[in-house]
Structures are given as C-alpha cells and as structure tokens.
C-alpha positions as CSV (number, residue, x, y, z in Angstrom):
1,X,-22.6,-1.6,-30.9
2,X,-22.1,-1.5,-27.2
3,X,-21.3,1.5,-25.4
4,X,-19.3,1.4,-22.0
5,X,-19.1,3.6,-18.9
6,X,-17.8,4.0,-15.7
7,X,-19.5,3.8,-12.8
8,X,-18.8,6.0,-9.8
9,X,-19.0,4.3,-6.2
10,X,-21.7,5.6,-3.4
11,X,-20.7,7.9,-0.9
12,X,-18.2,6.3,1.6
13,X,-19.7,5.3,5.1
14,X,-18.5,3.7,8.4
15,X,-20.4,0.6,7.2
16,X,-18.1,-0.1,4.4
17,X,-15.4,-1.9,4.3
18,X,-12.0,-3.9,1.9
19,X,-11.3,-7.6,2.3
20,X,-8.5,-8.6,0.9
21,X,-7.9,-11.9,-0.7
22,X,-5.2,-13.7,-2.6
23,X,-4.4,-11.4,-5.4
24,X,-7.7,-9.1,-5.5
25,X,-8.9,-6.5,-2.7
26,X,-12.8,-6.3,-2.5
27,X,-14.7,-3.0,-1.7
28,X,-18.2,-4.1,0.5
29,X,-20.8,-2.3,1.6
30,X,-21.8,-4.1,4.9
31,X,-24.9,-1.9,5.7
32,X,-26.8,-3.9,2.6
33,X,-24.3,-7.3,1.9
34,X,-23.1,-5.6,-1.6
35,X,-19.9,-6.1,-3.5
36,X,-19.3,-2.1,-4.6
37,X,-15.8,-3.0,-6.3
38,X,-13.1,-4.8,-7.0
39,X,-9.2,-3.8,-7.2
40,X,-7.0,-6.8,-9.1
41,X,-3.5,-6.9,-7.1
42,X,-0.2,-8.3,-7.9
43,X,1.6,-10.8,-6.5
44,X,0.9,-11.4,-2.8
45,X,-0.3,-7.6,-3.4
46,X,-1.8,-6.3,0.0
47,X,-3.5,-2.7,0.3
48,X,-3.4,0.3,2.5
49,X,-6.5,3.1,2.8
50,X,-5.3,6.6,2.7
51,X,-6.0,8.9,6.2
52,X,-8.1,11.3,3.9
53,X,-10.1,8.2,2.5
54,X,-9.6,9.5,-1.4
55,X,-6.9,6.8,-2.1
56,X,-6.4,2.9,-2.2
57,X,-2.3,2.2,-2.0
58,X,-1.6,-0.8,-3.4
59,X,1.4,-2.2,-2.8
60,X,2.3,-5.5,-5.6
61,X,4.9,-7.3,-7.5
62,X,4.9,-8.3,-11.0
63,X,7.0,-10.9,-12.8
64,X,7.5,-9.8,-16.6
65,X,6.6,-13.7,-17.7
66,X,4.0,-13.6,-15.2
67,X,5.6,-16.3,-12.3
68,X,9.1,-15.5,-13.4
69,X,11.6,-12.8,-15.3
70,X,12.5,-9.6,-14.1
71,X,10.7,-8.4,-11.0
72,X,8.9,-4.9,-10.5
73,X,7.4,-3.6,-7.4
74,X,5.1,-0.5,-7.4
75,X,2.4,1.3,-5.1
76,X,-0.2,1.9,-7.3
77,X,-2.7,5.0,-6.2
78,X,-6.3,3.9,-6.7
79,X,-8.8,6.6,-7.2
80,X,-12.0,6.1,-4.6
81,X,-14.5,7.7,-6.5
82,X,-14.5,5.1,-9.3
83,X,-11.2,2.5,-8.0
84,X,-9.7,3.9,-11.6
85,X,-5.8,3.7,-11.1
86,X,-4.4,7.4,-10.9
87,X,-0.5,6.6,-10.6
88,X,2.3,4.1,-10.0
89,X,5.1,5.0,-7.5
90,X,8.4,1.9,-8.6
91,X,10.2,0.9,-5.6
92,X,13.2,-1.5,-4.9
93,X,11.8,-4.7,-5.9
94,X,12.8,-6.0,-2.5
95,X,9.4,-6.1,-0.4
96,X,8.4,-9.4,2.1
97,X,6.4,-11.8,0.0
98,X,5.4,-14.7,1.7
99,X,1.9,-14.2,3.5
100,X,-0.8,-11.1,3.5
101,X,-0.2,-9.4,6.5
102,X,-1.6,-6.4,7.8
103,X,1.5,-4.4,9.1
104,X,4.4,-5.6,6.2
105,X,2.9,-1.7,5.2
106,X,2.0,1.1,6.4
107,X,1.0,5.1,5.9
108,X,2.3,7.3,8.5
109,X,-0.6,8.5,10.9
110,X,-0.3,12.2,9.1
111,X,-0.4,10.7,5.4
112,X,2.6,12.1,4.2
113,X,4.6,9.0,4.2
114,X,4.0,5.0,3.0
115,X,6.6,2.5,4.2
116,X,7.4,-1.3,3.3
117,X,8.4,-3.8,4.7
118,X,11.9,-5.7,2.6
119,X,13.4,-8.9,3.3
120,X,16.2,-10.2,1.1
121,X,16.9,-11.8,3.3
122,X,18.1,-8.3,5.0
123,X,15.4,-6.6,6.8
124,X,14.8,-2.9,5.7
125,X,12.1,0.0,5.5
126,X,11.1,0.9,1.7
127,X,10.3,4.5,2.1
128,X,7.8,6.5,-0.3
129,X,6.8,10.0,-0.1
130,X,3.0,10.3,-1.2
131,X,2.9,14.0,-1.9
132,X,6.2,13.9,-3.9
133,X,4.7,10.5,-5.4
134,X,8.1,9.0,-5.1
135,X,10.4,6.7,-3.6
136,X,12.6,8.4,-1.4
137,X,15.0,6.0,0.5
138,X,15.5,2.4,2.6
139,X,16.6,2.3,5.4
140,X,18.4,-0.7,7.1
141,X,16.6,-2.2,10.0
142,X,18.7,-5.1,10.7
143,X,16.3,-7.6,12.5
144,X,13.4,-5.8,13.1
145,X,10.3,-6.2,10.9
146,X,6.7,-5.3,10.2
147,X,5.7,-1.8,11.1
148,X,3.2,-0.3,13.7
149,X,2.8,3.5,12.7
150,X,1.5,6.1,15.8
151,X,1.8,9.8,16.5
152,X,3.0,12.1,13.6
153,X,5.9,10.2,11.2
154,X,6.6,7.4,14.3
155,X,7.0,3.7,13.6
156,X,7.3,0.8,15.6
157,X,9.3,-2.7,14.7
158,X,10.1,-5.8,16.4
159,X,12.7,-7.7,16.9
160,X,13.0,-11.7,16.9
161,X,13.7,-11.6,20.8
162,X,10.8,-9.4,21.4
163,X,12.5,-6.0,21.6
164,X,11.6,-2.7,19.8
165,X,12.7,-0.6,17.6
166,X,10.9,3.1,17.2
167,X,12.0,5.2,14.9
168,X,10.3,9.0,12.8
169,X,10.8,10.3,10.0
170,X,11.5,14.2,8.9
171,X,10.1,16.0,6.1
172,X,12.2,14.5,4.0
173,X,11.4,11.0,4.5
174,X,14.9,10.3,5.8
175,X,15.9,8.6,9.2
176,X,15.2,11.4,11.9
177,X,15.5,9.6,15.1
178,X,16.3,5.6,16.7
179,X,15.4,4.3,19.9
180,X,15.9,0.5,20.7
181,X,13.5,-0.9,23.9
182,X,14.0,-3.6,25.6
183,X,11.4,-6.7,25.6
184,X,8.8,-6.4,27.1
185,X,6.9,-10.2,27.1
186,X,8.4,-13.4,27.5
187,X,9.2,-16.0,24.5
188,X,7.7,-18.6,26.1
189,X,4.3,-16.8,25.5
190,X,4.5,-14.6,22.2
191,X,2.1,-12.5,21.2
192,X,0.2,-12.3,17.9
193,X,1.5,-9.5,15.4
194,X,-2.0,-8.4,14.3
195,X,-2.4,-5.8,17.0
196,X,-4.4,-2.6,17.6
197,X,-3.7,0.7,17.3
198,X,-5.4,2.6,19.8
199,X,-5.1,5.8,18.4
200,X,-7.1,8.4,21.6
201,X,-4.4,6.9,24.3
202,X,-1.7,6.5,22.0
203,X,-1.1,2.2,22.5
204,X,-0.9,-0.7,20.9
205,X,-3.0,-3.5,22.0
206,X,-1.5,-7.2,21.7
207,X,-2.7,-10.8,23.0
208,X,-0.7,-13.4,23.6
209,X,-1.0,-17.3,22.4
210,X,-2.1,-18.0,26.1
211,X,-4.9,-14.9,26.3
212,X,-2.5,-12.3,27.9
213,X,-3.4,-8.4,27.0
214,X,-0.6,-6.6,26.5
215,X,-1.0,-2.9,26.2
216,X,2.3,-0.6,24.7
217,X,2.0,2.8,26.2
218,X,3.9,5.3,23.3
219,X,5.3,8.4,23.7
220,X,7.6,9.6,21.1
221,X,10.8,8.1,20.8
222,X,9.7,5.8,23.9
223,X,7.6,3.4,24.9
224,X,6.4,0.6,27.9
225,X,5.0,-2.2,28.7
226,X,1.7,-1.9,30.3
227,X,0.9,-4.8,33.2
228,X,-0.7,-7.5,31.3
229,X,-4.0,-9.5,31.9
230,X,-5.4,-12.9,31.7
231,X,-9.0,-13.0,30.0
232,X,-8.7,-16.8,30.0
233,X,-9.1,-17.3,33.5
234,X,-7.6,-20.6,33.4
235,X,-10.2,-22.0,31.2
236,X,-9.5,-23.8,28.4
237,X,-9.6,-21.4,25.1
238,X,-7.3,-19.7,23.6
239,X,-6.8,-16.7,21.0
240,X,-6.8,-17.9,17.4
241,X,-6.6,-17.1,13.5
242,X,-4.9,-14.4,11.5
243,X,-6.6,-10.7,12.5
244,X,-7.8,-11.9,15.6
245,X,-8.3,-8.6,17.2
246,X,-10.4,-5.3,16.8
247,X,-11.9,-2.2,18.5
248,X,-15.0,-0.4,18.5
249,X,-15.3,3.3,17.3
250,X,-15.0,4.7,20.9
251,X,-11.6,1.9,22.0
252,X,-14.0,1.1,24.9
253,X,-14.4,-2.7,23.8
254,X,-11.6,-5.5,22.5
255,X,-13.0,-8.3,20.1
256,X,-10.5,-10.9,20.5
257,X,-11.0,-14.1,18.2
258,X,-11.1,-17.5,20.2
259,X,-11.3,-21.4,20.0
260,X,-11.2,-24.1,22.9
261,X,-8.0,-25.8,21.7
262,X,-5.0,-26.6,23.5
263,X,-1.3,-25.1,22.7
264,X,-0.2,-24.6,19.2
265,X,-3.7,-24.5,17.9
266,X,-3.1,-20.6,17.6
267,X,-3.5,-20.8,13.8
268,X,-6.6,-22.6,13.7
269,X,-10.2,-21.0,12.7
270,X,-12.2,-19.5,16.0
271,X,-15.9,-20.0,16.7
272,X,-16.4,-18.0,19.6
273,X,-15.8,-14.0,19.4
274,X,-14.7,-12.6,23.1
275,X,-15.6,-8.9,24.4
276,X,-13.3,-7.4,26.5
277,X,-14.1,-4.1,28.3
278,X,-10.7,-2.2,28.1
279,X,-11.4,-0.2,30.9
280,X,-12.7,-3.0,33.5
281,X,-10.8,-5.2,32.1
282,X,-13.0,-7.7,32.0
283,X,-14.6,-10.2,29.2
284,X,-18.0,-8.8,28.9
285,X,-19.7,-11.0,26.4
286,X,-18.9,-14.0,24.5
287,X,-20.5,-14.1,21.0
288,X,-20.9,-17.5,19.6
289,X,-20.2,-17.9,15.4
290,X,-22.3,-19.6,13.0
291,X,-19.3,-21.0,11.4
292,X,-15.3,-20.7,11.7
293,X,-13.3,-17.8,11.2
294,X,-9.8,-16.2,10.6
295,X,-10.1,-12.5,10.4
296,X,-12.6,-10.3,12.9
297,X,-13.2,-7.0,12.3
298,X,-16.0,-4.5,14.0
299,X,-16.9,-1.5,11.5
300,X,-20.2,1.3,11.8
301,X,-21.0,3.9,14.4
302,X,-24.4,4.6,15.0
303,X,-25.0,0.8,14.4
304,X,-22.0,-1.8,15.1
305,X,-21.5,-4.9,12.8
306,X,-18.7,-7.7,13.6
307,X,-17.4,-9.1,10.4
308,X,-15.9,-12.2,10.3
309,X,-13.5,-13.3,7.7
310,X,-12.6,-17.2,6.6
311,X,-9.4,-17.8,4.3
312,X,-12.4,-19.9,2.0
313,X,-13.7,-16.7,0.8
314,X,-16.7,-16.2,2.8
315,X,-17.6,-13.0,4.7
316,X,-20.2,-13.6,8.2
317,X,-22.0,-10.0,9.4
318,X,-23.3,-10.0,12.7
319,X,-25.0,-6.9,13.9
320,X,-24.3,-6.6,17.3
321,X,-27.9,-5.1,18.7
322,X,-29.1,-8.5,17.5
323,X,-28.1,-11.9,18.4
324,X,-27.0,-14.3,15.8
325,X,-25.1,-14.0,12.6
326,X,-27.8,-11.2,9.7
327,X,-25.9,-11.7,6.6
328,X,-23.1,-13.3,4.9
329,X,-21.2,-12.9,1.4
330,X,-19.8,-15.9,-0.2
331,X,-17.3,-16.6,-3.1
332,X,-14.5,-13.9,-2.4
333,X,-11.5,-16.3,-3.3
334,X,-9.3,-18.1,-1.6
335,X,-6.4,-16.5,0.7
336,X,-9.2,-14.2,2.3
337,X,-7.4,-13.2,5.6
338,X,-7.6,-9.1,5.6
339,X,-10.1,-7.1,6.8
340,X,-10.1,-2.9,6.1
341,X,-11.5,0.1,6.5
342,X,-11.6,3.9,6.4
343,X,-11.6,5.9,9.9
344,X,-14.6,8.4,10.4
C-alpha cells in the first residue's frame, strides 16, 4: 500500500521567485532552474506575497457548476513552509476579472491590510483585514482603479483621465483619509500600469508608450509629478509587453522591456531589455534576448538574474555578470504574464 507525505519547501532566498499563469501560480527556484511548487488558483485567480514572507494570498473566484452558478470569491492564505492552504477569508464576489494584473490587489506596505480591486461595473476597494482574517468593508471609488500601496496603510488609484486618487486606511480598515491630484501626463502619451514601487525614496516609477520616465514623488496624502525623460532618444523603439519594468535590490538600475516597433505595438513581445541608471538618467546597457518576452523581472542580491516571462509558458534566466541568456524553464501554461517575489 502506498504511503504519502508532505514535503516541506527549502529555505526561502532572493533567488526565488512565483510566476503566475492562467489559473495556477508556480513557486521557482531560479538559483538552480527548479519548479519547488505549485498553487492551483481560481478563476482568473492572481496572488499576492505576504511582507513577512510566511503567506501566499490568493485571491480567486469559483463558479458552483464550475463556468457558471453562484459565484464565490475568497482570499485563501497559503502556508510557505509546505504551500498547504491554512484559511479562506469570503469577500463580495464583486472583484475585476478580465486579465491577470499585477495591481487589481494589493497588501498594505505594513501587512495589516489586503485590498481588491471590484468592477461591476462600479469601481470599488474590497477591504480585508489579515490579522482579523476577515472582510471588513468596500469602499466606493467611483472611477478610479487598480491600486499602488506605499508608506504605512496608503494607496494610490487612477483615474481614466489620468488623475489620482490617494487614500489610508485606520486600524480599523475603514476610510481614514481622501485626496484627489490632478494629472500629471498627457493622454496623448499614456503610461503603462505595471509600474515600480520604489520603496527607499518613496515613488512610483512609470514609462510611457513613447519611452517617457515618469517618476511620482509621495508623501502622505500628496503626491507630484517628477520632470519626465526620454530614454528613446528619438530612435525607433519603444516600451512593450505586460510587466515591462523592474528594479534592482539597491533601485539604482530600471529594466524597461523594449521592441523596435512603431505606435500601437505596445502590447507586442520585446527582444531587447534596456538599463536605465535612475540616478544619471541614462540608458546604461542594452541586453539583447534570445527569444520574445512579456514579463521582466530582476530577482537575487549577491548575484543578479533578469527573468523574462512569455504568455507561452516559458521562463528565460539571464544572469547578469554573464552575457547571454544561462537557463530557461519551459511548459508553465498558457496566460503566463506575472512575475513575483519576496523582499529581502
């Protein structure tokens, strides 16, 4: 007769990190190109790593005749000692479900709180208190969506003509404080939702679909526009893909994602990884892909790997002391676009 056991996962590193596909997170240890896990997610289920890095939140939707019937939303707590499941928090089964996005989510900077992003088509803030493990409240944000956590209990949204909304919680997960800014970039050249949080100065890095920078400058309930730059140059590329950007350990370095395309090519897969020295403002190396991408993201300290994603299901490593792509993962399922992993 066969006897089962559970396994418990290696000691979490720097060199570790979750992609997340359609339906199914992967855990990966970049360091030696290992699968170490794998969490099965709802519907358009998406993820988000706990700031102690003990817990995966999983945020999904179920259907009780599996595409149809009654709907239930949950955040489900994921153990990371063995990604066993160790509770289930319902919410309003009123979260955005179209595409797997990186901020339709996210845990305030001091852990306390988990918000999601609903559209009804009514925009609103699910909010879930993670020591109470509860759901505590939604609050109405009328035409401002996806969220961009910084400071304490602060949150950032934007608004379909480009302005911002910043709000905090208090300690009891309700509404504490609302500030509207004006916009701060012009229509004519958006900018790509998947920034960076910069978390030393206290910004939010953006790019535009032209190659602008665009730093936001926070500073509780306000915020401004930094003066923008053009890493294009007047050449010919352009940013590209789905989480296009990423930092270094240090938020000395930007890796921006990029093609040679021309306008409205901004979904498209890059080949070409830009460096940008955030401090000279300059592009200080172009890195050169062995094969189209959608999602960058640069994990390790001592040693720095660039990982880059493509919606196929195929995962390229590049460790940056070398030139030229070291490893690569295949076969992680279709609808790969996220790329995650724990601070240290």
């Amino acid at each position: 007769m066969e006897s089962f056991k559970t396994l418990s996962l290696p000691p979490l590193s720097a060199e570790q990190i979750f992609v997340v596909a359609l339906n199914r997170a992967f855990f990966i240890d970049i360091q030696n190109q290992r699968v170490l896990g794998m969490i099965d997610l709802g519907y358009v289920g998406n993820i988000v790593l706990s700031a102690d890095a003990q817990y995966v939140y999983a945020v999904e939707s179920f259907y009780s005749r599996g595409t149809r019937g009654k709907r239930t939303d949950v955040v489900t707590l994921y153990d990371m000692k063995n990604l066993s499941v160790v509770d289930e928090i319902e919410i309003p089964p009123k979260r955005f479900l179209c595409v797997i996005k990186k901020y339709t989510q996210a845990l305030s900077n001091d852990g306390r709180f988990l918000l999601v992003c609903n559209i009804t088509p009514a925009s609103s803030v699910t909010v879930v208190d993670l020591h109470k493990k509860k759901f505590v409240r939604e609050i109405a944000t009328p035409g401002y969506v996806l969220l961009y956590p910084y400071e304490s209990r602060r949150f950032a949204m934007f608004g379909q003509e480009g302005s911002l909304l910043l709000f905090s919680l208090n300690d009891e997960g309700h509404l504490q404080q609302k500030n509207r800014i004006p916009a701060g970039f012009s229509l004519n050249d958006p900018l790509f939702e998947h920034g960076v949080y910069l978390k030393r100065t206290n910004r939010y890095c953006f790019i535009s679909y032209e190659g602008m920078i665009k730093l936001l400058q926070l500073s509780g309930p306000t915020a401004q526009w930094e003066k923008s730059w053009d890493i294009t140059q007047g050449s010919d590329y352009r940013p590209c893909g789905w989480q296009l950007l990423s930092c270094d350990s240090l938020e000395n370095n930007l890796y921006i994602l990029m093609h040679k395309a021309g306008k409205d090519k901004h979904k498209e897969s890059g080949k070409e990884v830009w460096v940008v020295d955030l401090v000279d403002q300059k592009v200080s190396r172009k890195i050169e892909l062995e094969r189209p991408v959608d999602s960058i993201h640069i994990v390790g300290k001592e040693k720095t790997y660039l990982c880059g994603l493509n919606h196929k299901g195929y995962l390229d490593i590049y460790d940056l002391q070398k030139v030229g792509r070291t490893a690569f993962i295949e076969e992680l399922g279709e609808g790969a676009f996220l790329l995650l992993s724990y601070e240290f």
